[in-house]
C-alpha positions in Angstrom: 3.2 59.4 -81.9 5.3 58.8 -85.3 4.8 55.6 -87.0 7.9 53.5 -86.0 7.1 53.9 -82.3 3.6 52.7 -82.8 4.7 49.8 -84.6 7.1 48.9 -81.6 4.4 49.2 -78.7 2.5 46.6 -80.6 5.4 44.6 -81.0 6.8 45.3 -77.5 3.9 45.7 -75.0 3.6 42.5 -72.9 0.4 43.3 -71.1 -2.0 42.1 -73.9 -4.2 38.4 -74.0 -4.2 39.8 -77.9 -1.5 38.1 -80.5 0.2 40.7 -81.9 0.9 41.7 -85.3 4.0 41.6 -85.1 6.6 37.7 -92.4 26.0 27.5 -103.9 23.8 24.4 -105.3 24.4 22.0 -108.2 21.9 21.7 -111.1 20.2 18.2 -111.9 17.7 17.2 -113.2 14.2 18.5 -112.1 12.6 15.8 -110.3 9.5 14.4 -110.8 8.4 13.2 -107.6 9.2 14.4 -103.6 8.6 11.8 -100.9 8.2 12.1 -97.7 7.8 8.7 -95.8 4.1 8.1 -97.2 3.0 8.9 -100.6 5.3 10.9 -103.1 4.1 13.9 -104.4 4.1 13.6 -108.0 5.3 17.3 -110.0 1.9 18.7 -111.5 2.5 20.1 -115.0 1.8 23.3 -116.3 -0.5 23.3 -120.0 1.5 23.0 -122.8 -0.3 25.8 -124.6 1.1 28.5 -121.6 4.6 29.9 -122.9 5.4 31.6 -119.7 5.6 29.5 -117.2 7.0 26.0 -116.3 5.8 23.2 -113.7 7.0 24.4 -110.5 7.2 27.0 -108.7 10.4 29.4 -108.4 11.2 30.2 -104.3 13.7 33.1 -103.8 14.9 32.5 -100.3 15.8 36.1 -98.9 17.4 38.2 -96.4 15.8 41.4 -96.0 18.2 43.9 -93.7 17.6 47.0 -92.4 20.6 49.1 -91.4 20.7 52.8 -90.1 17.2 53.1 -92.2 18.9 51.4 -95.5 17.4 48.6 -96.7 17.6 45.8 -99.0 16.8 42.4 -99.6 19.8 39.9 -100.3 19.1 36.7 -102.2 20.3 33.6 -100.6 19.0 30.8 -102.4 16.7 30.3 -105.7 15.3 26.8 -105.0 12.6 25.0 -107.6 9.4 24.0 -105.4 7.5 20.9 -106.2 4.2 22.8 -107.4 2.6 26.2 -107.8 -0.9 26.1 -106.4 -2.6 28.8 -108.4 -3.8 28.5 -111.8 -1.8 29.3 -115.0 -1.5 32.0 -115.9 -1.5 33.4 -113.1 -2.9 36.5 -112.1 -0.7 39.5 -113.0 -1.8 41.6 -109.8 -3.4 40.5 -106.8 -5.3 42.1 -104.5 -2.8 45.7 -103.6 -2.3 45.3 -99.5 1.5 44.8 -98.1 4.7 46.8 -96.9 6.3 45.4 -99.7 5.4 44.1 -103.4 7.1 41.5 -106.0 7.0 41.9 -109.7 7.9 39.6 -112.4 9.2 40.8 -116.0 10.4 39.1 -118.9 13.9 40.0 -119.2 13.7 40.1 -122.8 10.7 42.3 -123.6 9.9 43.8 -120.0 6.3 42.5 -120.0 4.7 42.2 -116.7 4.4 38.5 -115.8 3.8 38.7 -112.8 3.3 40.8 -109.1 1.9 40.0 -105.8 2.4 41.9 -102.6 3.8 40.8 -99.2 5.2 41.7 -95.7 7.9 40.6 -93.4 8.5 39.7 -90.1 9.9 43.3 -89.8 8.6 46.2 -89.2 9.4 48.5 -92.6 10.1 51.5 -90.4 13.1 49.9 -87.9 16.1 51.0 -87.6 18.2 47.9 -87.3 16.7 44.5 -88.1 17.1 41.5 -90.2 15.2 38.3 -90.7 14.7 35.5 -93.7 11.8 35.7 -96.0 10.7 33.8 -98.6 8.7 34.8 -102.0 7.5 32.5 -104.7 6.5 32.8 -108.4 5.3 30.1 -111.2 8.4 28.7 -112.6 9.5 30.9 -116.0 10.2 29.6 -119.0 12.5 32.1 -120.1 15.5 34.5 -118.3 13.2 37.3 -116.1 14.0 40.1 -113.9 12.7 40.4 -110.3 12.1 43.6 -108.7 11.3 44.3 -105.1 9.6 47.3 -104.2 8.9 49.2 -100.8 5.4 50.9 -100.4 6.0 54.8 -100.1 2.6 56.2 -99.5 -0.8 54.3 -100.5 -0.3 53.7 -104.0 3.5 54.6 -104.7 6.3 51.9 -104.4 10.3 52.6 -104.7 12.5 49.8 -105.8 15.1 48.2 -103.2 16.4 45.1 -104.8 16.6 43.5 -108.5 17.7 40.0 -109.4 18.0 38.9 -113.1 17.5 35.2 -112.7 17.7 32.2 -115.7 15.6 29.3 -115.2 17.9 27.0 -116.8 20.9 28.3 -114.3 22.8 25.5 -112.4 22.7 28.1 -109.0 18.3 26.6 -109.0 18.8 23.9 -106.4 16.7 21.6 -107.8 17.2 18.9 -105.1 14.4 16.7 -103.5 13.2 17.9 -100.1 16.2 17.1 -98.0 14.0 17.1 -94.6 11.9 13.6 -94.3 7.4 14.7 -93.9 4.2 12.9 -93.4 1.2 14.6 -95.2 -2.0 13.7 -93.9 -5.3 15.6 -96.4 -7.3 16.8 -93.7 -9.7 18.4 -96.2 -9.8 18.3 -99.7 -12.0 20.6 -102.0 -10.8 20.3 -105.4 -7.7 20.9 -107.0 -5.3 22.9 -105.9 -5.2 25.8 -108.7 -8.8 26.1 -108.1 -8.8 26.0 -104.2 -7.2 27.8 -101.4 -4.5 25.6 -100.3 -3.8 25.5 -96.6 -0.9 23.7 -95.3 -0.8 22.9 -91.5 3.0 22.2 -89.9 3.9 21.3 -86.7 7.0 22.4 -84.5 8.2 20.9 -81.6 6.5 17.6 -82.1 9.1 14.5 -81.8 8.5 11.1 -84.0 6.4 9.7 -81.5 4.5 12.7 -81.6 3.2 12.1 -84.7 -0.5 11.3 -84.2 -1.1 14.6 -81.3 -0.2 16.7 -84.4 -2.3 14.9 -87.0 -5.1 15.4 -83.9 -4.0 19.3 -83.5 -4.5 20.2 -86.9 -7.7 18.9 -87.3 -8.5 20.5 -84.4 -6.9 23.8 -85.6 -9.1 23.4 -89.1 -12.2 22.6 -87.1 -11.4 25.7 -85.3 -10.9 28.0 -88.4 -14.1 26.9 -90.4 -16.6 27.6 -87.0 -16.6 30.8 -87.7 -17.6 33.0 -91.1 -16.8 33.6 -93.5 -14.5 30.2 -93.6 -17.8 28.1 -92.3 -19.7 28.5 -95.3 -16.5 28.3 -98.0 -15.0 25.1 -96.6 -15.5 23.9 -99.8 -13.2 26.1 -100.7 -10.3 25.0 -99.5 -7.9 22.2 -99.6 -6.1 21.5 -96.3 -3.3 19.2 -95.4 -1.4 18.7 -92.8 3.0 18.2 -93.0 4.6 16.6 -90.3 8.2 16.9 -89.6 9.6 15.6 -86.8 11.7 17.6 -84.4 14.3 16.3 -81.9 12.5 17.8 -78.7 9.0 18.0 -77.6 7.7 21.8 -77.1 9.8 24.9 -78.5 11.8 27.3 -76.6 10.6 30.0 -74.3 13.0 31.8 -72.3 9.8 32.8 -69.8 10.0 28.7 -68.9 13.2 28.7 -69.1 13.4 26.3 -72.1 15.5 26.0 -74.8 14.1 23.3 -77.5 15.5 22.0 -80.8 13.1 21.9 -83.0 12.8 22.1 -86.9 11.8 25.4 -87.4 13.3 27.0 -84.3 10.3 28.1 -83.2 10.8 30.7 -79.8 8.7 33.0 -77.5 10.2 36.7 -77.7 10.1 37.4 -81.2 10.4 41.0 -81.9 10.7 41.8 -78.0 7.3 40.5 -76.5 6.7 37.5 -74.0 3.8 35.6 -75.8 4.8 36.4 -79.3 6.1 33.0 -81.1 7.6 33.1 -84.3 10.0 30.8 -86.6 13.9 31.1 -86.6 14.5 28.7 -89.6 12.0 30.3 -92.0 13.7 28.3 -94.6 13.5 24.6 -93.4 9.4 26.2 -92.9 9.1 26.5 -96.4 11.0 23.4 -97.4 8.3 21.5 -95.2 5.6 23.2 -96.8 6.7 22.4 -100.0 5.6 18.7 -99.7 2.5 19.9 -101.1 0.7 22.9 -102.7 0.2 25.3 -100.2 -1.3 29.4 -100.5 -0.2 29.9 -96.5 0.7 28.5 -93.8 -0.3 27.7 -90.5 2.4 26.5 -87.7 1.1 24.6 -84.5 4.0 25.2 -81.9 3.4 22.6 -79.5 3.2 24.5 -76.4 0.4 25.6 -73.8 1.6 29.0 -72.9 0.2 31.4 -74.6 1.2 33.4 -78.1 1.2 33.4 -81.4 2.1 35.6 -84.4 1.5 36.2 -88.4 1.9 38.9 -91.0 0.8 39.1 -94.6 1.6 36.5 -96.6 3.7 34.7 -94.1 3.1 32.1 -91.5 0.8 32.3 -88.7 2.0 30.4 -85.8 -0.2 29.6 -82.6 0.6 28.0 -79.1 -2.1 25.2 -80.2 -2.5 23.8 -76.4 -3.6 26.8 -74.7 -7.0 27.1 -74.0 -7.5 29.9 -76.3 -6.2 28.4 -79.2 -9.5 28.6 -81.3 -9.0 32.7 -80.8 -5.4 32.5 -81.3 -5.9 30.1 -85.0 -8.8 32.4 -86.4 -7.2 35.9 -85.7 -3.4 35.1 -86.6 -4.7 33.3 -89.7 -6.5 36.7 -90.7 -3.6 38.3 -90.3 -1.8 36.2 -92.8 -4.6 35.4 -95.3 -6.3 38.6 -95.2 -3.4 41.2 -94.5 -5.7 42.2 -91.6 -4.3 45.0 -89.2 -5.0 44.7 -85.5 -8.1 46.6 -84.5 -7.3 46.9 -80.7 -5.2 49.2 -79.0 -3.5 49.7 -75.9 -4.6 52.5 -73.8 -2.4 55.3 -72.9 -2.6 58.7 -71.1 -3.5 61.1 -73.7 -3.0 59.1 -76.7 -2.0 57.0 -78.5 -3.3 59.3 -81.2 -2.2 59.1 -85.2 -1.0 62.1 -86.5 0.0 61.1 -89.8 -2.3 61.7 -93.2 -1.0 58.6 -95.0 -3.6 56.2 -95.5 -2.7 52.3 -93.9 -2.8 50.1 -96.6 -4.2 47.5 -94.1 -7.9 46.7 -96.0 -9.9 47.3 -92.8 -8.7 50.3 -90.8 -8.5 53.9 -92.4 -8.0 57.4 -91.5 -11.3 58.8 -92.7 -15.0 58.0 -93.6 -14.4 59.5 -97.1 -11.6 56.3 -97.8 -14.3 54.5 -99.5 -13.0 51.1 -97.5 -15.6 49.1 -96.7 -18.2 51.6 -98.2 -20.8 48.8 -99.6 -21.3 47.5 -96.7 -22.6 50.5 -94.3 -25.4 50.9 -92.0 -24.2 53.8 -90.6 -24.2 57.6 -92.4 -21.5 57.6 -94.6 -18.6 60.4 -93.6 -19.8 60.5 -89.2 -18.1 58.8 -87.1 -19.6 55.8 -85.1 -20.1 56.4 -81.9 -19.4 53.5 -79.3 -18.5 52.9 -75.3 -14.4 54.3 -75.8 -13.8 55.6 -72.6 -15.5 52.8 -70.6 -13.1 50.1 -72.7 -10.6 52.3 -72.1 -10.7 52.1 -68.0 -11.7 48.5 -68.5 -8.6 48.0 -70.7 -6.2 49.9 -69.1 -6.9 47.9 -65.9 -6.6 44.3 -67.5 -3.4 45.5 -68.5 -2.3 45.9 -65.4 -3.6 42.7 -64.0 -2.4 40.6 -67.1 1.3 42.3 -66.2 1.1 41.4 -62.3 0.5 37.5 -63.3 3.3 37.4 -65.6 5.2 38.7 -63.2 4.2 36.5 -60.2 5.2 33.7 -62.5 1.6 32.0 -62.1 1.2 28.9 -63.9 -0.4 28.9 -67.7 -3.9 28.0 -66.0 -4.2 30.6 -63.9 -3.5 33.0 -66.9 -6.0 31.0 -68.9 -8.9 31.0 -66.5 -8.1 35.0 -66.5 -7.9 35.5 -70.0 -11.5 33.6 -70.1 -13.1 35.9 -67.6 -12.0 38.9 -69.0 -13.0 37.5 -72.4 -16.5 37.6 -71.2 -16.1 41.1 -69.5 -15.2 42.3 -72.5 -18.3 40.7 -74.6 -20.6 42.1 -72.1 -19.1 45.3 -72.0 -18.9 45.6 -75.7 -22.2 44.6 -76.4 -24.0 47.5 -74.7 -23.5 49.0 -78.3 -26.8 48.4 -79.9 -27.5 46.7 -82.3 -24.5 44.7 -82.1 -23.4 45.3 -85.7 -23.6 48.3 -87.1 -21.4 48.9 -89.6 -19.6 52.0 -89.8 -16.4 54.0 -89.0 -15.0 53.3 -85.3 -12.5 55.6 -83.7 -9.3 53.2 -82.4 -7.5 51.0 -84.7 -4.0 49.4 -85.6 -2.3 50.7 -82.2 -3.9 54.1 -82.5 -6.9 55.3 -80.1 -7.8 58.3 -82.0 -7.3 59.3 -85.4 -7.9 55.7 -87.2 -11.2 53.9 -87.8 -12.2 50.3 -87.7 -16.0 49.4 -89.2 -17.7 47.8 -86.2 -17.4 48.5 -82.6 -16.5 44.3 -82.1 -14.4 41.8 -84.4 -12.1 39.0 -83.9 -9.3 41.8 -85.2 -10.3 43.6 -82.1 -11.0 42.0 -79.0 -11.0 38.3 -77.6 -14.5 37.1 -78.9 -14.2 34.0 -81.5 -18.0 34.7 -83.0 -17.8 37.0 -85.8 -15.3 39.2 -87.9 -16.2 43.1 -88.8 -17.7 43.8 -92.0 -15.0 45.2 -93.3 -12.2 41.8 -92.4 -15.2 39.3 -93.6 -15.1 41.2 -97.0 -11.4 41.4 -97.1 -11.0 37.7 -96.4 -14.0 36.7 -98.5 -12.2 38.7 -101.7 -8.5 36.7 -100.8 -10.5 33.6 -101.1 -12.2 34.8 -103.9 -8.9 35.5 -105.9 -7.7 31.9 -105.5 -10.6 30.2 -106.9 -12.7 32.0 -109.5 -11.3 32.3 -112.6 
């Protein structure tokens, strides 16, 4: 099956209790403080003795097309943030995983100031799509170039967009944030260019609405750090919630027959499937988020049916009242912090099989033993496969599928999916678990969409089935080095 059609089962297949992977202004003066209706957020500043960059960060807001295979990204808006959460200098390459990369230059002598790579909410191989995306840089002190880059192959990239840019250009809006927030510091481990920086946002929560969100994303932080390796690095993080109110309660979902305005426009049916719920205002999103320092985002949609969605880089967004919202908040914040491919698959007569020989760039799936991805850390003998229990999931799975499609159909209410989902969360745990011992650590046949011809390193993970107690070896190492990268110097 080529590449493109894999990426649109998983985009497109309803039948899944799995989120699917699916991403003219006048100059002033730079202000020193946002506010929000509490406490402004006073501008940090950047040392004196760093001749790069600038307080501030520098957001490019973007829209990335893809026409008949052509594609580009069109800049719509440079816009000065409030902070940049990192330390200065910052690093010059960050850990190599995305569709897509960023890279910084002086304009003057072409020195590399910066790069850092990212994903979409498209998929890089459609035919016909277009969305907004946002990147951010520390603010430059002097005129640079940006260059945006598509991956071709593991470690080659071809250039699709360049934008010479001058900080001291009146087209920066530097404005204060034009949409009213309430930040509440849910958890605070330090400063921010020392920490990862978590912002929590709400959509589809009116005024009077205020304190169920501040209640929803503690419960959505309490839900993230239950599990490793977050429980153990709490300290690690700083996370706050940002409220902004929205004029109707819940967000729309065409399933319910609902059609909500809310401030980020947040709506079931992104990219095609039923219980995938994305942002439609990815701008107003980060204008939110830049009340305070923030490395990613998490958005609460304030609904109970279930969904959710993330990619690299981007936000994760979760239908916080269903009852599997602790799944739903750990595995589409992996996708986002870690770059984390899905590990499941969905069943298919003869295949789905990869035929391919270019190595995912996704940290914890790869196309053979020999990769050296996630070597450290086996039990198994390097270069067999692992073997696990495939065809009995596969019947199992092939047969929830079914059932999950005939209550969507029926048009059951959300509890009767929920108490489902929950059974066949512990089928699947039991059925799974007749690999022993539990976690070996390995190479798995079935990965990112694919049942043969990709590898995952455990037979269980949160990246793979509906369990909530313990990420692969390979996903805890990833996540552990993204955490890593944001705190030690």
């Amino acid at each position: 099956m080529p590449n493109h059609t894999r990426r649109s089962l998983l985009r497109h297949v309803t039948a899944v209790g799995l989120p699917l992977l699916l991403p003219a202004c006048r100059r002033t003066d730079a202000p020193q403080k946002v506010s929000g209706y509490t406490t402004p957020i006073t501008l940090p500043s950047a040392p004196e003795t760093d001749p790069q960059f600038a307080p501030g960060a520098l957001r490019l807001d973007l829209r990335h097309r893809i026409t008949g295979g052509t594609e580009a990204f069109t800049l719509e808006r440079l816009r000065l943030e409030p902070s940049w959460p990192e330390r200065l200098p910052p690093l010059k390459d960050g850990p190599d995983w995305g569709d897509y990369r960023v890279s910084l230059h002086d304009a003057a002598g072409d020195a590399l100031l910066f790069r850092r790579g990212f994903d979409t909410g498209l998929a890089p191989d459609a035919r016909a799509a277009t969305t907004q995306c946002s990147i951010r840089f520390p603010m430059p002190r002097r005129a640079v170039r940006v260059s945006i880059e598509k991956r071709r192959g593991a470690n080659f990239f071809a250039p699709l967009s360049t934008f010479e840019i001058d900080p001291a250009s009146a087209a920066i809006d530097r404005s204060v944030i034009a949409i009213p927030t309430r930040v509440d510091n849910l958890h605070i481990g330090g400063v921010a260019a020392s920490k990862v920086d978590l912002a929590i946002l709400g959509d589809g929560y009116r005024e009077a609405e205020y304190t169920k969100f501040v209640d929803d994303a503690r419960r959505a932080a309490s839900y993230l750090f239950s599990v490793e390796p977050f429980k153990s690095r709490q300290g690690y993080f700083n996370v706050r919630g940002v409220f902004a109110a929205s004029a109707d309660s819940g967000v729309t979902d065409a399933y319910l027959g609902l059609n909500k305005n809310t401030v980020f426009r947040s709506a079931y049916f992104s990219g095609g499937s039923e219980r995938s719920i994305a942002d439609d205002d990815h701008y107003a999103l980060r204008e939110v988020a830049s009340a305070v320092p923030y490395d990613f985002m998490l958005v609460l949609a304030n609904a109970r049916r279930y969904g959710g969605s993330a990619y690299f880089a981007g936000p994760a967004v979760v239908a916080i009242d269903n009852a599997a919202a602790r799944y739903l908040v750990i595995h589409e914040f992996a996708h986002a912090i870690g770059g984390l491919a899905d590990e499941y698959y969905v069943p298919m007569a003869g295949g789905p099989a990869y035929g391919g020989n270019v190595e995912p760039w996704y940290p914890n799936v790869t196309l053979s033993p020999d990769s050296g991805k996630w070597r450290k850390r086996l039990t198994e003998p390097q270069g067999r496969p692992g073997t696990w229990n495939q065809t009995e999931y596969d019947q199992y799975f092939a047969g929830y599928v079914k059932r999950y499609e005939a209550l969507r159909a029926n048009g059951v209410e959300e509890k009767v999916v929920e108490q489902f989902m929950e059974q066949e969360r512990q089928r699947q745990t039991a059925l799974l678990a007749k690999n022993h011992p539990a976690r070996k650590v390995g190479y798995y046949e079935g990965a990112n969409g694919y049942a043969k011809g990709i590898f995952r390193s455990e037979a269980d993970c949160i990246m793979f089935s509906l369990q909530t107690q313990y990420f692969c070896a390979a996903c805890s190492a990833v996540i552990e080095r993204m955490i890593d990268a944001h705190v030690k110097p």
